[in-house]
C-alpha positions as YAML, in Angstrom:
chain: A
units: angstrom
residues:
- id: 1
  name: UNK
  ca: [-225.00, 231.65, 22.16]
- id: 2
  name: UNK
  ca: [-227.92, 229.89, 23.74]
- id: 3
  name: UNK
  ca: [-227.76, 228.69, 26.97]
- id: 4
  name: UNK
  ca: [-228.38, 224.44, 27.21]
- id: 5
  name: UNK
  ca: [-230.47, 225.00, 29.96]
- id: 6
  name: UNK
  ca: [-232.81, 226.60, 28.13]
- id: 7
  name: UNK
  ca: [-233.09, 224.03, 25.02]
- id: 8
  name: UNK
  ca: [-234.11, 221.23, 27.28]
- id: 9
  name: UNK
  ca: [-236.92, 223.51, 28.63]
- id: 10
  name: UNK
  ca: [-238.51, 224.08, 25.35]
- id: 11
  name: UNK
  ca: [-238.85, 220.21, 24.74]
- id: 12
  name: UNK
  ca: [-240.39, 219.37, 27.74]
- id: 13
  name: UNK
  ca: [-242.49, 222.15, 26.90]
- id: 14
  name: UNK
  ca: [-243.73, 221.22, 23.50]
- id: 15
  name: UNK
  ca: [-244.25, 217.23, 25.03]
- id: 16
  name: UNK
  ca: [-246.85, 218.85, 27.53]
- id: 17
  name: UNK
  ca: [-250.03, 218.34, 25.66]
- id: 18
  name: UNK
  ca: [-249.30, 214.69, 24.11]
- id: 19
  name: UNK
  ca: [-250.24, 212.80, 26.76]
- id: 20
  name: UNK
  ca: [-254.17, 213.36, 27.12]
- id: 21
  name: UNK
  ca: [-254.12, 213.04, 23.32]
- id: 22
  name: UNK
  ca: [-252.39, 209.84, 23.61]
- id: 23
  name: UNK
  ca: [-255.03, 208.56, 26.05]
- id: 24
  name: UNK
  ca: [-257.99, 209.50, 24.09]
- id: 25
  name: UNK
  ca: [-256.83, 207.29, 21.15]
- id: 26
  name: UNK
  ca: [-255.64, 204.63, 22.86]
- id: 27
  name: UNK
  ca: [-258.59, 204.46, 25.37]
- id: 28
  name: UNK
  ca: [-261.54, 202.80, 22.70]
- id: 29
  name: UNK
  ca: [-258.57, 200.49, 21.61]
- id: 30
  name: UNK
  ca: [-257.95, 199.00, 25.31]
- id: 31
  name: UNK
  ca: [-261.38, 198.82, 25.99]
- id: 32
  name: UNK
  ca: [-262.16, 197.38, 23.03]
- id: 33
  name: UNK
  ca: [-259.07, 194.45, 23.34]
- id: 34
  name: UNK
  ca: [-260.61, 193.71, 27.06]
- id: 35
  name: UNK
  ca: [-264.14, 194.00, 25.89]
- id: 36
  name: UNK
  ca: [-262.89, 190.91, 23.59]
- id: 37
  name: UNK
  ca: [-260.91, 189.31, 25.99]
- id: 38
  name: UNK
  ca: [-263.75, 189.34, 28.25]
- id: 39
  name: UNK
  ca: [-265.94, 187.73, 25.19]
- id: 40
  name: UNK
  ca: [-263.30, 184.70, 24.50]
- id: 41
  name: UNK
  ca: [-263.86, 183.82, 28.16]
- id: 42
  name: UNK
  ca: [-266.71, 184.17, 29.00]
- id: 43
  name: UNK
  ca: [-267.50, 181.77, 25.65]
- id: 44
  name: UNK
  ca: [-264.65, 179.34, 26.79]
- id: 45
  name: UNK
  ca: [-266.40, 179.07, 30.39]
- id: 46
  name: UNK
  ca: [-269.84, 178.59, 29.02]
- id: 47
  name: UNK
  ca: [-268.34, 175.93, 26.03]
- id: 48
  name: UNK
  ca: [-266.87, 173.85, 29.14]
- id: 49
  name: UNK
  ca: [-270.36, 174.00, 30.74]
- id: 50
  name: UNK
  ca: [-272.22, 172.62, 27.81]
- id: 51
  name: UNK
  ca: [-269.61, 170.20, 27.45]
- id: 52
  name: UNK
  ca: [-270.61, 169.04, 31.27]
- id: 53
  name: UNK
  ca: [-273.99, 169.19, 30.38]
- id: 54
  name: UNK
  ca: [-273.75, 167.01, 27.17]
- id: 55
  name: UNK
  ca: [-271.87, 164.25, 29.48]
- id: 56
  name: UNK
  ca: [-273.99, 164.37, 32.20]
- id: 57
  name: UNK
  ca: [-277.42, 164.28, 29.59]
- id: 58
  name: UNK
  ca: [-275.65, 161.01, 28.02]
- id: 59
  name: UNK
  ca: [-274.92, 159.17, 30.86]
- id: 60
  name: UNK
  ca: [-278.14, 160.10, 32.66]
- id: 61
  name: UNK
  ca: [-279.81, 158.40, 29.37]
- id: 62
  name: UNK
  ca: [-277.05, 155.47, 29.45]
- id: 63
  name: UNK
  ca: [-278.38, 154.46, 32.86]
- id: 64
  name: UNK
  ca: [-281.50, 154.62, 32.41]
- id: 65
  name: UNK
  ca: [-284.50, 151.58, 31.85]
- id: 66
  name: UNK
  ca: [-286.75, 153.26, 29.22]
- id: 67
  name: UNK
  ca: [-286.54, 155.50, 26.11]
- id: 68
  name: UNK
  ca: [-288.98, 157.96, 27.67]
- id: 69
  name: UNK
  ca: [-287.07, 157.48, 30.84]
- id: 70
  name: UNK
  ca: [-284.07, 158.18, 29.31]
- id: 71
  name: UNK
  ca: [-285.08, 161.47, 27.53]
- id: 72
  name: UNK
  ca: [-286.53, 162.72, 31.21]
- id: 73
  name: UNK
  ca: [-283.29, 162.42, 32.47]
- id: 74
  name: UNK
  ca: [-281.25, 163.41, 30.06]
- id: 75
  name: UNK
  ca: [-283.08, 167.10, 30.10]
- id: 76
  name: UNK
  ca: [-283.18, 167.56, 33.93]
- id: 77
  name: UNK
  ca: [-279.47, 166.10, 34.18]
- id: 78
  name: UNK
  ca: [-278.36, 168.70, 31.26]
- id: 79
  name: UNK
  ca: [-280.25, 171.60, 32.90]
- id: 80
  name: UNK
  ca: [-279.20, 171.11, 36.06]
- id: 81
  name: UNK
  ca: [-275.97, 171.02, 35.19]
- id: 82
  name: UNK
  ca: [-276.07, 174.50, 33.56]
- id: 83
  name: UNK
  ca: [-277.80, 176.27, 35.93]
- id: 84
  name: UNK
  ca: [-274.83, 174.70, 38.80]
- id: 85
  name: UNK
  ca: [-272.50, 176.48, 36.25]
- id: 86
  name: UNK
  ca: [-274.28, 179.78, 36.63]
- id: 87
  name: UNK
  ca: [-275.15, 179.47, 32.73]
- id: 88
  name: UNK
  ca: [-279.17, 180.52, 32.39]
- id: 89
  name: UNK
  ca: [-279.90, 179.35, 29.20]
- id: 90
  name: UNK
  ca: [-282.83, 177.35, 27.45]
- id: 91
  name: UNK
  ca: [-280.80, 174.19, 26.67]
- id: 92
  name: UNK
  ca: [-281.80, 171.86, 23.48]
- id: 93
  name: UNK
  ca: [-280.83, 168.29, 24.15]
- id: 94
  name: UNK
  ca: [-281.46, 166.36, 21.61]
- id: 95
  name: UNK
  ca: [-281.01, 162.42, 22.35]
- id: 96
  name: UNK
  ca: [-280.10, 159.56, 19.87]
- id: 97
  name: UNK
  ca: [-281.29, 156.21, 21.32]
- id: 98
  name: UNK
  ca: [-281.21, 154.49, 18.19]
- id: 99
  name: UNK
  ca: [-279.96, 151.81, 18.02]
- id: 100
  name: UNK
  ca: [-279.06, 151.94, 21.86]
- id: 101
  name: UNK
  ca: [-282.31, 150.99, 23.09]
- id: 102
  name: UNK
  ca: [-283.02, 148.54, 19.90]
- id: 103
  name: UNK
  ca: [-279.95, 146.57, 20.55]
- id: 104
  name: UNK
  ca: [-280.43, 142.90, 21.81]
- id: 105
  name: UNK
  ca: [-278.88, 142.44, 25.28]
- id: 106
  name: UNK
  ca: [-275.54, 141.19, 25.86]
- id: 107
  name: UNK
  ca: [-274.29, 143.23, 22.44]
- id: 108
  name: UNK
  ca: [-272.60, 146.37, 22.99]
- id: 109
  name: UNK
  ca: [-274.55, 149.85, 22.16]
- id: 110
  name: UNK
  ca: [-275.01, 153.71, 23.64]
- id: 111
  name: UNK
  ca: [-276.81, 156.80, 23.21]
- id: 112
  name: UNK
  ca: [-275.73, 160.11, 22.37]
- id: 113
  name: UNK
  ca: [-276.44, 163.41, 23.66]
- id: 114
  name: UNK
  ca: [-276.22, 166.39, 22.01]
- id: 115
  name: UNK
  ca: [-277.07, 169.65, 24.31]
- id: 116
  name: UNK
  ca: [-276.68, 173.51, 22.63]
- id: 117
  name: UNK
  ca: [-277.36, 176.66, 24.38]
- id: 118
  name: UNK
  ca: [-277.65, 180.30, 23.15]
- id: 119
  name: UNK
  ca: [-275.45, 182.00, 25.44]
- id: 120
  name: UNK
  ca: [-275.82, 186.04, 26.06]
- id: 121
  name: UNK
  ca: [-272.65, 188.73, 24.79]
- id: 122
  name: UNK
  ca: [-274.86, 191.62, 24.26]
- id: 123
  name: UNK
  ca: [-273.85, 192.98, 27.27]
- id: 124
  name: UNK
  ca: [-269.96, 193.42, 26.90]
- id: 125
  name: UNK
  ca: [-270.78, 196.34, 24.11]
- id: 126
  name: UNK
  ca: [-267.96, 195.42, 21.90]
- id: 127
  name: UNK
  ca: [-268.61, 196.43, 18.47]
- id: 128
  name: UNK
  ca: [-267.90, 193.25, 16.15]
- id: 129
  name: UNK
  ca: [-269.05, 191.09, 19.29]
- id: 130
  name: UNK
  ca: [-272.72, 189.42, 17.63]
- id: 131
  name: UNK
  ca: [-275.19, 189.49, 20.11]
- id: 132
  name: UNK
  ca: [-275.79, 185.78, 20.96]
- id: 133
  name: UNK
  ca: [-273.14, 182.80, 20.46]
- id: 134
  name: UNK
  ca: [-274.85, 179.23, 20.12]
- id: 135
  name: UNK
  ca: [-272.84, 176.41, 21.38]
- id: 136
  name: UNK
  ca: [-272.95, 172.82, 20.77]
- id: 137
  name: UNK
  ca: [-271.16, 169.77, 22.35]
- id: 138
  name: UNK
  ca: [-271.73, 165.82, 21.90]
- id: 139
  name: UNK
  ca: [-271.47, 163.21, 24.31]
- id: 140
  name: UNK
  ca: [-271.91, 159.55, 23.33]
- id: 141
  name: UNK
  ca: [-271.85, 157.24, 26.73]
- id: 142
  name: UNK
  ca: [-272.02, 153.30, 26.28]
- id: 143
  name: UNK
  ca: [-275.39, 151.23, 27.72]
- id: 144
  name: UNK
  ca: [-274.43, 148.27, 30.24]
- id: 145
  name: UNK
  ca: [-274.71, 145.42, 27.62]
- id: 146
  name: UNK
  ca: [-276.31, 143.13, 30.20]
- id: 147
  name: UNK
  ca: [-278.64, 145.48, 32.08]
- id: 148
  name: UNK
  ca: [-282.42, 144.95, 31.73]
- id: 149
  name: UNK
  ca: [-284.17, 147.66, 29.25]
- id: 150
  name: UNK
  ca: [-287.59, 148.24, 27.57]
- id: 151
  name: UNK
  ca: [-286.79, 147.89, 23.85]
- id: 152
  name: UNK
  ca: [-289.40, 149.14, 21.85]
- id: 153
  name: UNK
  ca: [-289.75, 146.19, 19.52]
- id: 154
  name: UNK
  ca: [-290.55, 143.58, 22.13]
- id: 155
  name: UNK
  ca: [-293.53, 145.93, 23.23]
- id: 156
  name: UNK
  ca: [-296.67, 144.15, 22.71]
- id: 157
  name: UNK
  ca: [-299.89, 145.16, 23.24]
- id: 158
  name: UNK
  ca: [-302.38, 143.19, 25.98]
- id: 159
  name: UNK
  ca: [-306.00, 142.73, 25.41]
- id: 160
  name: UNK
  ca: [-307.03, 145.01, 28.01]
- id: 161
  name: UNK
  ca: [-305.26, 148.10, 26.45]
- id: 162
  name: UNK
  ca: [-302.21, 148.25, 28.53]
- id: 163
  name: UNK
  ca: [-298.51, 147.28, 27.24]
- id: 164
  name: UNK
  ca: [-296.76, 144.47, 28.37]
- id: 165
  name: UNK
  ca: [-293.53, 143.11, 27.82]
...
């Protein structure tokens, strides 16, 4: 008859060489779920920061007197913004003044501001990760009703070449 003893020291001998193998399969698979854990932050961090950036582009175009003035702002406020959130990106901000600007005072109106940014994920090395992600966010901010503005159909034209209003 076999001795007991001896059994259990046969199994523990044949579970010896499982656990390296274990750890070569599972390895690519963790790395791979924190490689894309890693992604869905990073993109939720940056998607709050162009979120900021829309606001701030919108109501840095809300307050301002001018059109021109108001797309000036609108591009510093939304790039400041992202570079104070550590995001370096190129941002697009496109602005719609219409019919903001156009509206008679004392009648309600607002601009919009739309920024989107191409934001980097090359670098986590996650296959199925693209490259780039673009994000977009919208911002619409009111304009005082009864604040002064330069409306672009009251523009007129002097004699002398410059515009009056």
């Amino acid at each position: 008859m076999a001795d007991p003893s001896r059994r259990g020291d046969n199994r523990a001998a044949a579970d010896n060489g499982n656990a390296p193998l274990e750890l070569v399969i599972l390895a690519p698979v963790i790395l791979a779920l924190i490689g894309l854990v890693i992604a869905a932050g990073r993109t939720s961090v940056a998607q709050s920061s162009v979120d900021a950036a829309a606001r701030d582009a919108a109501r840095q175009a809300s307050i301002s007197l001018s059109p021109t003035a108001a797309r000036l702002a609108a591009l510093a406020s939304a790039k400041a913004a992202l570079r104070a959130d550590g995001l370096h990106c190129k941002p697009v901000v496109t602005l719609d003044l219409q019919p903001g600007f156009s509206t008679p005072l004392g009648q309600p109106a607002e601009v919009s501001a739309s920024v989107s940014c191409q934001v980097p994920l090359s670098d986590l090395l996650v296959p199925g990760v693209p490259g780039s992600r673009r994000l977009i966010a919208r911002f619409t901010s009111p304009l005082d009703p009864y604040r002064s503005r330069e409306m672009l159909s009251q523009r007129r034209h002097a004699s002398d070449g410059t515009i009056a209003l």
